[in-house]
N, C-alpha and C positions, 0 to 999 in steps of 0.2 A: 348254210342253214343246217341246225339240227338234224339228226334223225328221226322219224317218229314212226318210222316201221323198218323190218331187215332189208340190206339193202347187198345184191352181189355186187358187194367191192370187187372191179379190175386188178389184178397183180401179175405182175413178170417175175420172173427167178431168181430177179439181180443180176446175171451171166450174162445175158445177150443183150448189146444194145445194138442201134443203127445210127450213123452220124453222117451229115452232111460235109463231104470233102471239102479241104480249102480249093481254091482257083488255081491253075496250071501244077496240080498236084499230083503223082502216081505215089500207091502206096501198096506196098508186098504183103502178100501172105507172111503171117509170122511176125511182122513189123511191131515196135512197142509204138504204140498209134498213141500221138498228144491230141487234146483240143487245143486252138489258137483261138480266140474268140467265140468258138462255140464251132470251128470245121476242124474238121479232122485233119493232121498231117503228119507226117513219118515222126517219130522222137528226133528232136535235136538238138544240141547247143543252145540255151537260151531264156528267159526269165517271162515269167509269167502266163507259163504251159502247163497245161491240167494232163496229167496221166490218165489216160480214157481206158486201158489194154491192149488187146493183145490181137492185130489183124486177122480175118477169120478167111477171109481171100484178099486176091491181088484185085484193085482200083486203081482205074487212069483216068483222069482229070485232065490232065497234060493241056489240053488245049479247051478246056471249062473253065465254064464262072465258079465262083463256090455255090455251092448247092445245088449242081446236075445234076453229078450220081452221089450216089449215099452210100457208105460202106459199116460191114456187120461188125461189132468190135467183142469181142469175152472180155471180162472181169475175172480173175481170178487168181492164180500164182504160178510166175514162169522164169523160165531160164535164160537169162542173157549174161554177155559176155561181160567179164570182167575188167574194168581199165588196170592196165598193169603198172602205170605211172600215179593213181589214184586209187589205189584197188580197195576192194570192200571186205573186210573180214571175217572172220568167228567171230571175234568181238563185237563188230555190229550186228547182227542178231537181233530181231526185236528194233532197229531204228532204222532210220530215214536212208535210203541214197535218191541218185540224183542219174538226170538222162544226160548221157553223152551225145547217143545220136542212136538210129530205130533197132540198134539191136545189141547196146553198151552202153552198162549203168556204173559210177563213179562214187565214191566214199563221200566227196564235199560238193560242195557248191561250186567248186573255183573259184572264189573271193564273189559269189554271188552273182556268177552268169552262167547258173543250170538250175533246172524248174525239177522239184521233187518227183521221183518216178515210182515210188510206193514203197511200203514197208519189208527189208531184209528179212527172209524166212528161213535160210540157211545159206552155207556157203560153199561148194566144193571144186573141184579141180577144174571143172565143166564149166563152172561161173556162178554166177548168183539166182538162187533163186527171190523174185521178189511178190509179193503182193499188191494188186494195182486192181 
């Protein structure tokens, strides 16, 4: 419905979210954290994983259903390791890579079995920085 007077709209930051772990899952501090269905679990090898960010502490699930504990995720732009066999360049800048696994991101796809890990924002010695 309409509005028909002012009303305090609710808003967050954008940066912090909370997500419900997948089942028999541990996830680290620092981890690049995918959704699988809408729970949480470490980055990995694999097609149709939503880049969620960047763990904000360590979560053990290990011996849970999904959605016992809940873990805190950031949004925003971070440094992970470089695959050396698929590496990401200067040239990619401004495009797409891809999750290897929770803390290494990758130039392609693999012939289409890695789920996009966020936007290339620079590149240096240290690794990539990406946008997620």
């Amino acid at each position: 419905m309409a509005l028909t007077q002012e009303r305090d709209t609710p808003m967050r930051d954008g940066a912090i979210y909370r997500h419900p772990v997948a089942a028999s899952t541990k996830i680290l501090k620092g981890a690049l954290v995918v959704l699988d269905a809408g729970n949480a679990k470490p980055g990995a090898t694999a097609t149709g994983l939503i880049a969620a960010g960047r763990a904000e502490e360590t979560v053990d699930n290990s011996s849970g259903s999904a959605g016992d504990v809940w873990i805190t995720v950031r949004r925003g732009v971070f440094r992970f390791a470089n695959k050396a066999d698929d590496a990401v360049t200067q040239a990619d800048v401004g495009k797409d890579c891809y999750v290897v696994d929770d803390a290494t991101v990758a130039k392609t796809t693999a012939a289409n079995t890695r789920s996009k890990a966020g936007t290339v924002r620079a590149v240096e010695a240290g690794g990539v920085w990406v946008e997620i």
